[in-house]
N, C-alpha and C positions, 0 to 999 in steps of 0.2 A: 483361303481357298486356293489349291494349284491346280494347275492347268486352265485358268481362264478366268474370265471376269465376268462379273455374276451381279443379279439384285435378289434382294430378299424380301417381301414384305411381311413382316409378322404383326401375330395378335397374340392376346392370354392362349388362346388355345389352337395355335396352329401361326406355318408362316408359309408363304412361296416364292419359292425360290427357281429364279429365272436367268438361263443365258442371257446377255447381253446380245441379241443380233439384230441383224436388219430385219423389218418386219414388211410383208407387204402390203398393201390397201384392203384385206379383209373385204372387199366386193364377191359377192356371193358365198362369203361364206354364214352360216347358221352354226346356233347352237351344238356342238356335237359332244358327247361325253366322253371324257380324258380314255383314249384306249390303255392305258397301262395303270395298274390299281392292285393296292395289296394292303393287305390288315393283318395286323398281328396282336391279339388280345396278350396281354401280361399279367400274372401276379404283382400285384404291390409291394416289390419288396424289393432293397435294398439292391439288389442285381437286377435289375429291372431295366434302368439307363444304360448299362451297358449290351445286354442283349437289344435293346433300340440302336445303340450305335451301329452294333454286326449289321445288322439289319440293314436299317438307311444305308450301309455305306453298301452293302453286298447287292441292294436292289439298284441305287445311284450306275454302278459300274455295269451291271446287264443291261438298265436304260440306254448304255454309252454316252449317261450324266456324269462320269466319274469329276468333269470341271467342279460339280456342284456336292461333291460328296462330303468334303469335310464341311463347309459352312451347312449342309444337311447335318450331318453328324453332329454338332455340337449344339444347333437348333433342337434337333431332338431329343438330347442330352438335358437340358435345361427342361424343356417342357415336361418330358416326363417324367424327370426329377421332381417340377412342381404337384403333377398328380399324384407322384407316388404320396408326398407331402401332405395334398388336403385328404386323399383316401386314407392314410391314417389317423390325422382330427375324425374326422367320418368315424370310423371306426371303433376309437375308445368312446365319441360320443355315443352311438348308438352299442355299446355295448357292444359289439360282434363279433363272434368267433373263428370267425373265417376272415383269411383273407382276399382283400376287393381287388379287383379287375379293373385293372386299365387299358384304354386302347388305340393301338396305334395307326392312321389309316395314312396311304402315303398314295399318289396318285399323279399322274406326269401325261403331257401331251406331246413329250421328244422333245421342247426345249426346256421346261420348266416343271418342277414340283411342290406339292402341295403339299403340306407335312399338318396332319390334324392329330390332336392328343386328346382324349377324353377321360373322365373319370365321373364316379357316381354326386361327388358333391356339386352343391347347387353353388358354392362360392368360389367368385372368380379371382385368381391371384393377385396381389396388390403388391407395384414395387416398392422395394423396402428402400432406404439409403444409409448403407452399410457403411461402415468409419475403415479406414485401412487397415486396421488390424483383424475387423472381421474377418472368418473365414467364410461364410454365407452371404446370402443378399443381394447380388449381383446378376442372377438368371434374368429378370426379366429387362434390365437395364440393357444383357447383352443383346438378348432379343430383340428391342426395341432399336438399338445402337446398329444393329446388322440390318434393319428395314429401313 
């Protein structure tokens, strides 16, 4: 990550990722819904992760998140790498000839975001533990490693 120091918390399907600052005592504050939000539905396919990357990092820098943009960007790299992954099992399973839709929802309250990936299967990605030569394997460990 440049320009500043950041936490991340991820899961299978999404992470957030937060400046580091001082925070106040939250007295009177409520619930309120992150003002800044955007969704990007995708084809499933192979170009997919990197129109996420454009994305994440192009919305991270209008936020004036750009601190949090690459650990956004490779977050989101991996994750909907993984969707694109189960929406094609999906897909030969169920025969279908179209291609599924994955989607991207990204969502910030000026210091932090929220990066969610979704896809149509009902199965939640499982880390693998990839030998050094693998060239796969390794997305959810990053994930995990960056939270």
């Amino acid at each position: 990550m440049s320009g500043g120091t950041g936490a991340v918390l991820a899961s299978c399907g999404g992470a957030h990722l937060a400046r580091i600052t001082e925070h106040c005592s939250g007295a009177g504050t409520a619930f309120q819904p992150w003002p800044l939000q955007t969704e990007l539905p995708l084809a499933a396919l192979p170009t997919a992760p990197a129109c996420a990357r454009g994305h994440v990092r192009a919305v991270a820098h209008e936020w004036g998140l750009s601190g949090l943009a690459d650990t956004a960007e490779l977050l989101v790299s991996e994750l909907v790498t993984n969707a694109i992954q189960a929406s094609e099992r999906l897909r030969i399973r169920a025969d279908m000839a179209i291609v599924p839709v994955v989607r991207l929802w990204l969502a910030s309250d000026r210091l932090s975001i929220v990066i969610r990936v979704w896809d149509r299967s009902g199965e939640m990605p499982v880390r693998r533990y990839a030998g050094p030569d693998e060239v796969g394997g390794r997305g959810l460990l990053l994930v995990e490693t960056l939270g």
